[in-house]
C-alpha positions in Angstrom: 99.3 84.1 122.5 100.0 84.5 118.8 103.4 85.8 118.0 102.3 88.8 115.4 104.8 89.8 113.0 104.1 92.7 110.5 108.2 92.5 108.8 109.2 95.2 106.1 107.0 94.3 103.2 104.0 93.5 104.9 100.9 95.2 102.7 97.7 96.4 104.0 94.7 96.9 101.4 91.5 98.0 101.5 88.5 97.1 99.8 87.2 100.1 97.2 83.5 99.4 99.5 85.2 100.2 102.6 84.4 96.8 103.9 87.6 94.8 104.3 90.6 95.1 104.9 93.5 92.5 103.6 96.7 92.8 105.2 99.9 90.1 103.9 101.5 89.2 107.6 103.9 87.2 109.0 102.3 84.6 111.6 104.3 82.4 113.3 107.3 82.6 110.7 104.6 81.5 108.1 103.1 84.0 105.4 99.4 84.3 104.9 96.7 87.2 104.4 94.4 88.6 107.3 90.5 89.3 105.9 89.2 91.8 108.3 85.8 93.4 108.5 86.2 96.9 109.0 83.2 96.3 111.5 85.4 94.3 113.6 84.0 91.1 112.7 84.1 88.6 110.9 87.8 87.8 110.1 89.5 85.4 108.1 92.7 83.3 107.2 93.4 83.3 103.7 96.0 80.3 102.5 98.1 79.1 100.0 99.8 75.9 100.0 103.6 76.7 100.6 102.8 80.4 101.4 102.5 83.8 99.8 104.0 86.7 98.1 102.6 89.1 96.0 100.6 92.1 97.8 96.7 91.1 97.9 94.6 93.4 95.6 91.0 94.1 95.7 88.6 93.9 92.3 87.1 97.2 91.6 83.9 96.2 92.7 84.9 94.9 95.8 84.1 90.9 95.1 87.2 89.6 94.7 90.7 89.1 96.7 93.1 88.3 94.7 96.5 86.6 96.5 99.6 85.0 94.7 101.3 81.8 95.6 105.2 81.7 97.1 105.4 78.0 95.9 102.5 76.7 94.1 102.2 79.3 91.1 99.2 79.7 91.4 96.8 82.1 91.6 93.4 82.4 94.1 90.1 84.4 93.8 88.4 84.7 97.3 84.8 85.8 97.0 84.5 88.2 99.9 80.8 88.8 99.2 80.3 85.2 100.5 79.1 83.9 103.4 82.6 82.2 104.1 85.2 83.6 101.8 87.0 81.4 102.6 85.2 78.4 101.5 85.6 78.0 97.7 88.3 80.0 96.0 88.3 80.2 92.7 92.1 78.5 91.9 93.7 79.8 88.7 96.8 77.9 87.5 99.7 78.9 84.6 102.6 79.8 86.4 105.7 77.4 87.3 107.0 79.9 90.1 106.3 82.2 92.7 103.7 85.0 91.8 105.4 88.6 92.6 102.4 90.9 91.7 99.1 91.5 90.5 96.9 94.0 89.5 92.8 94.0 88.8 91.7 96.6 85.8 89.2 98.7 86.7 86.4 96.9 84.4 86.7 94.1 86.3 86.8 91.2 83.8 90.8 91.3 83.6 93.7 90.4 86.2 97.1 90.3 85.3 99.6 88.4 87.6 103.4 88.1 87.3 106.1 85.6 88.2 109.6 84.4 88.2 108.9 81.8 86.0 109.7 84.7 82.9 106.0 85.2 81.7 103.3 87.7 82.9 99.3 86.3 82.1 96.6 88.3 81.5 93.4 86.2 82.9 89.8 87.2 81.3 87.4 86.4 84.1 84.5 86.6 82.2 84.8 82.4 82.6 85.9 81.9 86.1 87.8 79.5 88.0 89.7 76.9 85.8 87.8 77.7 82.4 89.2 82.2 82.6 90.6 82.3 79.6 95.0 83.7 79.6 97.1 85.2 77.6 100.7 84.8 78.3 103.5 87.3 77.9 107.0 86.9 78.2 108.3 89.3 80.4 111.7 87.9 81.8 111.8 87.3 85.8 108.9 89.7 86.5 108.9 91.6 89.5 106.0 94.0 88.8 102.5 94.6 86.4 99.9 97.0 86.1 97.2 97.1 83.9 95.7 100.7 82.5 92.0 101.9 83.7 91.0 100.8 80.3 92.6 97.2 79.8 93.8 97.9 77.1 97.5 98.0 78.5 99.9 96.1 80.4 103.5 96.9 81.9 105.4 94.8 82.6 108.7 95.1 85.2 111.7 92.7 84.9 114.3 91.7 87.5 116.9 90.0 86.1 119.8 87.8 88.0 122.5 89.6 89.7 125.1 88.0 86.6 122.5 89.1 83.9 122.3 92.9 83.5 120.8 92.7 80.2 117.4 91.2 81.6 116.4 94.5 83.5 113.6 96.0 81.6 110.0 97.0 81.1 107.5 96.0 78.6 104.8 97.3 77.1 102.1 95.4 75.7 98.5 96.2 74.1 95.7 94.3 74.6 93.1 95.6 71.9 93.2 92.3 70.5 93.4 89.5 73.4 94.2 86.3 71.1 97.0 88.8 69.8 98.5 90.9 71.9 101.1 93.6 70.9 104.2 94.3 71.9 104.6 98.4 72.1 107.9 98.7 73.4 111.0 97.2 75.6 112.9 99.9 77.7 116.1 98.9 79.1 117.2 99.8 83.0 120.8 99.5 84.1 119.7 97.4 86.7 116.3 96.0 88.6 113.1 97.4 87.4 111.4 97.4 91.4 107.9 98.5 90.5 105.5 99.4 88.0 102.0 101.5 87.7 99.6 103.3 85.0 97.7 106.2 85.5 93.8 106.8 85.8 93.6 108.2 82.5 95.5 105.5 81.1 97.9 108.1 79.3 101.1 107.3 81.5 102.7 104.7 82.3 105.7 104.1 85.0 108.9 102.1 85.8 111.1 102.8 88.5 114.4 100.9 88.7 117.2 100.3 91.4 119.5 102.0 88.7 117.9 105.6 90.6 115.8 106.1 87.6 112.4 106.4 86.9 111.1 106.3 82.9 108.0 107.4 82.2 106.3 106.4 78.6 103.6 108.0 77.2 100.6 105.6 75.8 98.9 107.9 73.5 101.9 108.2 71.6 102.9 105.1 70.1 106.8 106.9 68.8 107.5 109.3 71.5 110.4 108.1 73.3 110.3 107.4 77.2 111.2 110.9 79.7 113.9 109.6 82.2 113.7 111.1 85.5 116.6 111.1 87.8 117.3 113.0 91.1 117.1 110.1 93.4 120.7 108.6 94.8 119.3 105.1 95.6 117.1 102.2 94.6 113.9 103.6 93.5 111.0 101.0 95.1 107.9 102.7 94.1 106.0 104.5 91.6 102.2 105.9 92.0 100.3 108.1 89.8 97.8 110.5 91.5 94.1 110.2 90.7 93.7 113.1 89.0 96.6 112.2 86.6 98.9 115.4 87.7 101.4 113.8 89.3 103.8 110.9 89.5 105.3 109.9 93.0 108.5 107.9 93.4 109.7 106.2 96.3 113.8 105.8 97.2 115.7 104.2 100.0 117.6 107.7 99.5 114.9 108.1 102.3 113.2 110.8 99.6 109.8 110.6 97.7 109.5 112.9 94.6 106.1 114.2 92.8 107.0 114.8 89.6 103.9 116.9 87.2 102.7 115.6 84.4 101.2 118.7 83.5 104.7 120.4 82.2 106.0 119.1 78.8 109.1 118.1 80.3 108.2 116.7 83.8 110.1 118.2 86.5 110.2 117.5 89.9 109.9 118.7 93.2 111.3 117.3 96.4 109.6 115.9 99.4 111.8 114.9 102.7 110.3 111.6 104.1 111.7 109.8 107.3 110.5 106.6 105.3 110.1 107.0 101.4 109.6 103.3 100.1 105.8 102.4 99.8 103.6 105.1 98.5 99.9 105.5 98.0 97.4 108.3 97.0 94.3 108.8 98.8 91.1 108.8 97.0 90.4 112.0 96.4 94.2 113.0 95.5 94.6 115.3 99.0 97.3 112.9 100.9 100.1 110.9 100.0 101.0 108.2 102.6 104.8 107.0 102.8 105.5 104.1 105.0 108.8 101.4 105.3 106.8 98.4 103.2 108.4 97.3 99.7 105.2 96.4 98.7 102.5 97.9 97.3 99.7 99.0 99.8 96.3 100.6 99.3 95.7 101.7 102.8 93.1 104.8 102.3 89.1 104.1 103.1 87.5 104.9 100.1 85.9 108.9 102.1 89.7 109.5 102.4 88.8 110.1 105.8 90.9 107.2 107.5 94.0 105.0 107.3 95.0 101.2 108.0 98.4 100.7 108.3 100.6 98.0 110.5 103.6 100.1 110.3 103.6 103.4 113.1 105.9 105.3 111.0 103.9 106.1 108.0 103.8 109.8 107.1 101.0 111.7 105.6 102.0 114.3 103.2 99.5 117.1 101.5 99.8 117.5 97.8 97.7 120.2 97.2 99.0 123.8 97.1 96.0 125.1 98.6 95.9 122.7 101.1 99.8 123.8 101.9 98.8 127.2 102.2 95.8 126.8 104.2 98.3 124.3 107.0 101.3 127.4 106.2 98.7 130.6 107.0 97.0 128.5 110.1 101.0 127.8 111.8 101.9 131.0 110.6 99.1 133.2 112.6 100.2 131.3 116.1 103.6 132.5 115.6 104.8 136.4 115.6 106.6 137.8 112.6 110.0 138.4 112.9 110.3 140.9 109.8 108.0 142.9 108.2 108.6 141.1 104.8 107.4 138.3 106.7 104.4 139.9 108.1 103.5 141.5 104.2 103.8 137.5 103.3 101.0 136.6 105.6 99.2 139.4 104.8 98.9 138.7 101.2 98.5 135.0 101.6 96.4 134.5 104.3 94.1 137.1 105.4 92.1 137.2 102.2 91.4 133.1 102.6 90.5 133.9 106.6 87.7 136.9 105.1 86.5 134.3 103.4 
């Protein structure tokens, strides 16, 4: 039988159709990615020469898996609309080192991958395979990159060597003008810059550092300097924007998650106890947050919001919405009886005007 490892850092991803799910796994001591139907069949072996490391991501329109090389620097398109996925991949190559992340935008023709080779490349897939045209941007050793809903913007994440403090920091580039892309802004961390995001609207963008901090830049505003949000006690490892743009979540190994609103003028935060705050991922519709052990990022929500894929039996599932709250606070709260009359007037108030309803 096959030794199945799923180790901390092991992602799971689904498919924006609701028809695959990738997971990165550990098989036999050797790193590959799992293609499963969510009908239960077929299913697929996805491999790189010399291994992989960069959480798969889906294209927006479902057709292609992208994975990242441990040792080849290179990139790979799978075509899971294909009758073997498998078969053909479309092989992208540009990097010297290992690829660390990747991210699709959400108009498909762009994919932006980063590596420890000190650059960051912006791939135009409007000309597949060999012929996509790149743009490369230095970035330092880059752990982390997102791309904005738009394409116009990329972020970049740098983790420098232990003996190099001054290498920690986040970029931000435009992209209105591919042959010439711009260099908006470098923000310096006192140490790792972990992970990266941008939000829906493309007005926020993200970086969370193993310094505790999280700085938050705002892209409509080419001058306005970056809010620094701190709070956390230990390495921050994630950072997820909501999908309706209200909130930011940030992941700590101070076993915390925070959501902090982007609707206030100076965000503030508010505090959610996790058993496991590392990996964080919105659903769908913006209802659930799901915190799980992994370091990297994960996409584990069907597309109805309805369901979850996850290796890892310790993720938590955390409501955002206030309504939601006070529907799950008025439901526990009618089992139990009151044990003062303050208490009772609470409910009262609360509750019994949503249960008339």
């Amino acid at each position: 039988m096959t030794d199945q490892q799923y180790p901390l850092g092991s992602a799971t991803v689904v498919s924006p159709d609701g028809n695959w799910v990738a997971q990165l796994a550990k098989i036999d001591g050797i790193d590959r990615v799992d293609l499963i139907s969510t009908s239960g069949s077929p299913r697929y072996v996805l491999r790189h020469p010399g291994g992989v490391w960069a959480a798969p991501v889906f294209s927006h329109d479902s057709r292609w898996l992208a994975t990242g090389g441990l040792r080849d620097g290179s990139v790979r398109l799978w075509d899971v609309k294909a009758s073997d996925p498998t078969a053909k991949p479309l092989v992208l190559h540009g990097h010297r080192s290992v690829i660390r992340s990747l991210d699709f935008s959400v108009d498909g023709p762009r994919l932006v991958s980063g590596a420890r080779d000190g650059t960051a490349i912006v791939w135009d897939l409007k000309a597949s395979g060999e012929a996509a045209n790149r743009t490369t941007l230095p970035g330092g050793d880059v752990k982390s990159v997102a791309i904005s809903a738009s394409g116009r913007f990329v972020i970049t994440g740098a983790w420098a060597p232990d003996n190099d403090p001054n290498g920690n920091d986040a970029g931000i580039w435009d992209l209105t003008s591919p042959t010439a892309p711009k260099s908006l802004a470098r923000f310096a961390f006192a140490n790792r810059v972990f992970d990266v995001d941008t939000s829906r609207d493309s007005r926020w963008a993200a970086a969370g550092s193993w310094d505790s901090t999280i700085q938050l830049f705002n892209l409509t505003k080419a001058d306005a300097k970056p809010f620094t949000l701190s709070g956390h006690t230990g390495r921050t490892i994630s950072v997820a924007f909501s999908p309706d743009n209200h909130w930011l979540a940030t992941g700590n190994d101070d076993r915390t998650v925070r959501l902090w609103s982007l609707d206030e003028a100076d965000p503030s935060s508010v505090v959610l106890s996790a058993t496991y705050g590392l990996g964080l991922s919105f659903s769908p519709d913006g209802r659930w947050v799901a915190m799980s052990p992994t370091e990297y990022r994960s996409n584990p929500f069907t597309p109805d919001s309805q369901s979850l894929v996850s290796s890892f039996p310790e993720t938590h599932l955390y409501l955002t919405r206030l309504e939601d709250l006070v529907s799950l606070a008025c439901s526990t709260a009618g089992k139990r009886a009151f044990a003062s009359e303050a208490d009772q007037s609470l409910y009262n108030k609360h509750c019994l005007p949503t249960r008339a309803q």
